[in-house]
PAZAPA-4460 file (N, C-alpha, C; in steps of 0.05 Angstrom, whole numbers, plus 32768, in hexadecimal, padded with zeros to 4 digits):
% residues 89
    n_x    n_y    n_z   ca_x   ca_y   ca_z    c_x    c_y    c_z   seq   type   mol
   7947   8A74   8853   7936   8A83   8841   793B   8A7A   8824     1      X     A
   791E   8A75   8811   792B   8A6D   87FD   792D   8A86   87EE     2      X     A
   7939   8A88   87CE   7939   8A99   87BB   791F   8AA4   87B6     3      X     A
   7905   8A92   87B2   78F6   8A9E   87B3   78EC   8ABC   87C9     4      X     A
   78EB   8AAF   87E3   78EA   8AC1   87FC   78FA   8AD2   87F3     5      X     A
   7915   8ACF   87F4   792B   8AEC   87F4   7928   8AFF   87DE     6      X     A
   7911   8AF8   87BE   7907   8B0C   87B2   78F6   8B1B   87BE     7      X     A
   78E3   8B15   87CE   78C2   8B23   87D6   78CD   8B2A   87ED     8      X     A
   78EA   8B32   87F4   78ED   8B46   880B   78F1   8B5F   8800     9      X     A
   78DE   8B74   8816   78DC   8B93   880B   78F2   8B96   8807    10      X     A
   78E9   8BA4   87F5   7901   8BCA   87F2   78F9   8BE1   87EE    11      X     A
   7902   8BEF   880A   78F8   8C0C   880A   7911   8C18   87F6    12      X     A
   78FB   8C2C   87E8   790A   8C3C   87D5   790F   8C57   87E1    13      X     A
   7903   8C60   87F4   78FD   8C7E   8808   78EE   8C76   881E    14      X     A
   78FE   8C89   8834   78EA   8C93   8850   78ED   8CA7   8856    15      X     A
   78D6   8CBC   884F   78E6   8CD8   8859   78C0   8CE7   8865    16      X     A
   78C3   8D02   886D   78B0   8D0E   8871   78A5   8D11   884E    17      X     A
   787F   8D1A   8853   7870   8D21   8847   7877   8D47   883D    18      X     A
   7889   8D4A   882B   7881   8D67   882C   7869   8D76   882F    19      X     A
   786D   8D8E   8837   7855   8D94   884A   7848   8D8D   8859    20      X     A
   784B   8D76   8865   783E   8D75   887C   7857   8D5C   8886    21      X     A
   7869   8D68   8896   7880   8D56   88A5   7883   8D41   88B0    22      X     A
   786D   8D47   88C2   7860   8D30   88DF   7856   8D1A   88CF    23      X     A
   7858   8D15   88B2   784B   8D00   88AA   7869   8CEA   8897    24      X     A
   7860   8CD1   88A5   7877   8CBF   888F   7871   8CBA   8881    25      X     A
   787D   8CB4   8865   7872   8CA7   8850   7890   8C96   884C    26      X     A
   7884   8C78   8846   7896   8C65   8843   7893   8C5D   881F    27      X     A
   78A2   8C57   880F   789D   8C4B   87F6   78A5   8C34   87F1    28      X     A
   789B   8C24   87EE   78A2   8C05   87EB   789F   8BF6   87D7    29      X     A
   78B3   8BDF   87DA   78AB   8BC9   87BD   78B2   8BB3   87C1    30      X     A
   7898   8B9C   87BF   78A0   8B7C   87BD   78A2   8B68   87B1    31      X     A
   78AE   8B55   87A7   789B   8B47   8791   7880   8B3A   87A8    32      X     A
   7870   8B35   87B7   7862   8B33   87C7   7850   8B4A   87D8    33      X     A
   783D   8B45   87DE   782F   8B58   87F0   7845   8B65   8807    34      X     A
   783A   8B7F   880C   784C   8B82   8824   7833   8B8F   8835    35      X     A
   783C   8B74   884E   7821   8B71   885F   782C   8B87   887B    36      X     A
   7845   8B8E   887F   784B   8B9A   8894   7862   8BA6   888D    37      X     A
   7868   8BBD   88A0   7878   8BDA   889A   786D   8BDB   88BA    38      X     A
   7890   8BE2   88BA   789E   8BE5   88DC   78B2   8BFF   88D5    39      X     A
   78A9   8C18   88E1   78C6   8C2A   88DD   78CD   8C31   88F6    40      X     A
   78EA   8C34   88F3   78F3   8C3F   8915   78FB   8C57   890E    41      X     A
   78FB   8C6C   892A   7906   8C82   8922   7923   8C79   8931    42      X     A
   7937   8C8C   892A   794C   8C94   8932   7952   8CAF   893D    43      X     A
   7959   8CB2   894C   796E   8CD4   8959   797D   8CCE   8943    44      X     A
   7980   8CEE   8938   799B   8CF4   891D   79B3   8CF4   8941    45      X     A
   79AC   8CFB   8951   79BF   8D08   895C   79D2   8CEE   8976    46      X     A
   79BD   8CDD   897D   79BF   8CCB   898C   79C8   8CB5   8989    47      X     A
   79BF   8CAC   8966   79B6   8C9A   8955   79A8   8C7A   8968    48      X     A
   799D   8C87   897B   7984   8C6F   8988   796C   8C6E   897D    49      X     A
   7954   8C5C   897C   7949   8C58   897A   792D   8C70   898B    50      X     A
   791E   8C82   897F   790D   8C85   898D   78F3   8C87   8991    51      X     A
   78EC   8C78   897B   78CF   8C66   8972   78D0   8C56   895F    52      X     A
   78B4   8C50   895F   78B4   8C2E   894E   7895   8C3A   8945    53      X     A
   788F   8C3B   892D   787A   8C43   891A   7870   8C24   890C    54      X     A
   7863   8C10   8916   7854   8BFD   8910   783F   8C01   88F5    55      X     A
   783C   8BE4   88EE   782B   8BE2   88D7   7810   8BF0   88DC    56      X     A
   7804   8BEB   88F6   77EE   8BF7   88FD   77E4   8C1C   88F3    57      X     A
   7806   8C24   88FB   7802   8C3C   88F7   7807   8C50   88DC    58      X     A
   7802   8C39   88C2   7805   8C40   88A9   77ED   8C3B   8892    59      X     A
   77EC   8C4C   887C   77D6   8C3A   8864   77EA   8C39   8852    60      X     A
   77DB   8C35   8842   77E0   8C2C   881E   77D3   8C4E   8817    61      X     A
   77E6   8C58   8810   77E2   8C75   8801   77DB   8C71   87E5    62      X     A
   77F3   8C65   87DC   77E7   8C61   87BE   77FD   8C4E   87BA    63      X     A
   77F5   8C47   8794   7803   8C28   8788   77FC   8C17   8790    64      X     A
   7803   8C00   8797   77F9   8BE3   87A0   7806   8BD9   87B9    65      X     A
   7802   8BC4   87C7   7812   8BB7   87E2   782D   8BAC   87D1    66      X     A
   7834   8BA9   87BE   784E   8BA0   87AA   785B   8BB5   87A1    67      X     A
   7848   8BD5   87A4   7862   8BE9   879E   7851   8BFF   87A1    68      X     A
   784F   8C04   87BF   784D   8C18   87C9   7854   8C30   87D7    69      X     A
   783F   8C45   87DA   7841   8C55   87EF   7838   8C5D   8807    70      X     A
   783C   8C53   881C   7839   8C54   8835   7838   8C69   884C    71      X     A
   7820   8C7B   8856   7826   8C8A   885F   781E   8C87   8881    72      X     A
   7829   8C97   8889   7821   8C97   88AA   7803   8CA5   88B5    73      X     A
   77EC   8C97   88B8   77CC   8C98   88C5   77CD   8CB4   88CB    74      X     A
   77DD   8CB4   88E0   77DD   8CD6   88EF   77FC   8CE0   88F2    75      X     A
   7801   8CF5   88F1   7818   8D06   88EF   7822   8D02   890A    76      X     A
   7840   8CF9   890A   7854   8CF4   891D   785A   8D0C   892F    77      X     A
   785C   8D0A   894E   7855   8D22   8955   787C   8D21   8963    78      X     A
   788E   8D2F   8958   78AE   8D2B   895F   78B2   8D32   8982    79      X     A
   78A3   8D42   8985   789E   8D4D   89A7   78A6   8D30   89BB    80      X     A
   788C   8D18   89AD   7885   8D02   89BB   7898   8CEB   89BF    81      X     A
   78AD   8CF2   89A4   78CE   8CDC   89A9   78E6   8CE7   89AB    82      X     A
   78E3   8D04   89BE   78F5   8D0A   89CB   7908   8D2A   89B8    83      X     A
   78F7   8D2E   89A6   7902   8D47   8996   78FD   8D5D   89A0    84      X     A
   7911   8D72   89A0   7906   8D83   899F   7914   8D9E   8995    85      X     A
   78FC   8DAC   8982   7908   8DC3   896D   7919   8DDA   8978    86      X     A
   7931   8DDE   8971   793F   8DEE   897D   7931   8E0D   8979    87      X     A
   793D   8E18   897D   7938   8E3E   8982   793E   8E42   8962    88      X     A
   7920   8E54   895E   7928   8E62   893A   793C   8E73   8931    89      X     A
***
């Protein structure tokens, strides 16, 4: 890789839920370059495995630019479907 390359690699600054509405990711990012793809995995806090994989497919450009953006998830992540589930209130 040259120096060049190893500048125009992302850096996420945050990945967390959308307040108010949970089921949704929002990724924030920055490159010196376009950033053409965004891959998130989830994790078990409890397991720490792998238990999805959230593809470029399943993101837009919220706001800012592809060099320093915000990235959110199309449709709200449903936790049921990678194995969560909400304990007793």
């Amino acid at each position: 890789m040259t120096a060049a390359q190893a500048a125009d690699q992302p850096e996420v600054t945050y990945a967390a839920s959308v307040s108010g509405d949970l089921g949704v990711l929002q990724i924030n990012a920055r490159s010196g370059a376009d950033i053409r793809s965004i891959t998130a995995h989830l994790v078990s806090y409890t397991s720490q495995t792998e238990v999805a994989k959230v593809g470029t497919e399943d993101f837009r450009l919220f706001s800012g630019t592809r060099q320093d953006g915000v990235w959110r998830t199309k449709e709200p992540l449903k936790l049921p479907e990678f194995g969560h589930r909400p304990g007793p209130p």
